[in-house]
Each structure stands twice: as structure tokens, then as C-alpha cells.
C-alpha positions in Angstrom: 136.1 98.9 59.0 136.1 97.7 62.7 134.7 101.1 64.0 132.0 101.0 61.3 131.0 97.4 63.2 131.5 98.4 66.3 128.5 101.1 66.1 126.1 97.9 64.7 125.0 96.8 67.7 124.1 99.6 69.3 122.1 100.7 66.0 120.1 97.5 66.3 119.5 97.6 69.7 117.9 101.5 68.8 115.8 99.9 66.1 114.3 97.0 68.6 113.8 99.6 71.3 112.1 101.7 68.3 109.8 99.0 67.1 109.3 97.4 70.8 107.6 101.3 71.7 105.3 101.3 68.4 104.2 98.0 68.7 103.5 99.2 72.6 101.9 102.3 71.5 99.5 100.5 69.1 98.6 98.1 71.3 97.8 100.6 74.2 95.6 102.9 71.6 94.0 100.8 69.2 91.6 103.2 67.6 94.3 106.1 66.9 94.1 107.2 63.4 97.8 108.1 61.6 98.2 111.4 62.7 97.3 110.4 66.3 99.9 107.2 66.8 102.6 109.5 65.4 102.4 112.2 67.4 102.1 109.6 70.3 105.0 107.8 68.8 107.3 110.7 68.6 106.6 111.9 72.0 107.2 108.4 73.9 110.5 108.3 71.4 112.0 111.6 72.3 111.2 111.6 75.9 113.8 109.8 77.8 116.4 111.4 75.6 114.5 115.0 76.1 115.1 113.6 79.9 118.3 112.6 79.5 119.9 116.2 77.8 118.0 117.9 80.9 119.8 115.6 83.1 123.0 116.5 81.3 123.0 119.9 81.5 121.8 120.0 84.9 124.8 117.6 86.1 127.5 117.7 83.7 127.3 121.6 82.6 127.2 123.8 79.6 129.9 121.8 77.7 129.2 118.5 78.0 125.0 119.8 76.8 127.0 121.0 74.2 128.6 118.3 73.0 125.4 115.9 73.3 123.6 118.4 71.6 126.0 118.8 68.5 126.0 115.3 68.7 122.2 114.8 68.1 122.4 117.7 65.6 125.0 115.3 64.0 123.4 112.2 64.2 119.6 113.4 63.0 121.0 115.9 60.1 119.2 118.5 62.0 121.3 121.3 60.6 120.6 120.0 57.3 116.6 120.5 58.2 117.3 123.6 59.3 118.8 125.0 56.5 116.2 123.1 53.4 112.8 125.4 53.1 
């Protein structure tokens, strides 16, 4: 439906910003092996958001942390992680 569409863009723009940062990451470290560029990868992708939840709490208060974090839960089936051995 029209929600469903509604949430496209945004998901596309995540995927460019995603690819933009590992084709930035390879460039800037050439000779990483696999398990090198991913860590590298997953650190410059979860660091403005990491930021960003900081900031939250900090300025909007426990609820509002709450509700981004439940949201990220949400979003990254990190409950469903959580619970799988």
C-alpha cells in the first residue's frame, strides 16, 4: 500500500549511503583482508547512529532512548538474535 511506498525512499537512500561508505572504506585501505574491511565497515556504519542514540538520550530523555532503541531492536530483528543460540 501507500505507507509500504512511502518507506522506499528512505530505504534506498540507506542502501546508497551503505554502499557510498564501503566503496570509501575500500578505497581508503586497500590492502585489508575480509575480516579487516568488515570490522572497519561495521564500525564507520554504526557510528553516527551509536552517536546519534547518545545524543538522544542525553537531550530527549529515558523515553524517547527507549522508543529509538525498541525501534532498532525492531528494525534489525535484534530480539530475534538474541533469543537463536
Amino acid at each position: 500500500g501507500r505507507a509500504e511506498r512511502a518507506a522506499v525512499p528512505a530505504l534506498a537512500a540507506l542502501r546508497r549511503h551503505f554502499e557510498a561508505e564501503r566503496e570509501r572504506l575500500l578505497k581508503e585501505s586497500p590492502g585489508a583482508d575480509a575480516a579487516e574491511a568488515t570490522r572497519l565497515l561495521v564500525n564507520r556504519l554504526l557510528h553516527h547512529p551509536s552517536e546519534a542514540l547518545r545524543a538522544l538520550a542525553a537531550e530527549q530523555g529515558q523515553y524517547e532512548r527507549a522508543a529509538a532503541e525498541a525501534l532498532l531492536r525492531r528494525l534489525f530483528a535484534l530480539d530475534r538474535e538474541e533469543r537463536e543460540p
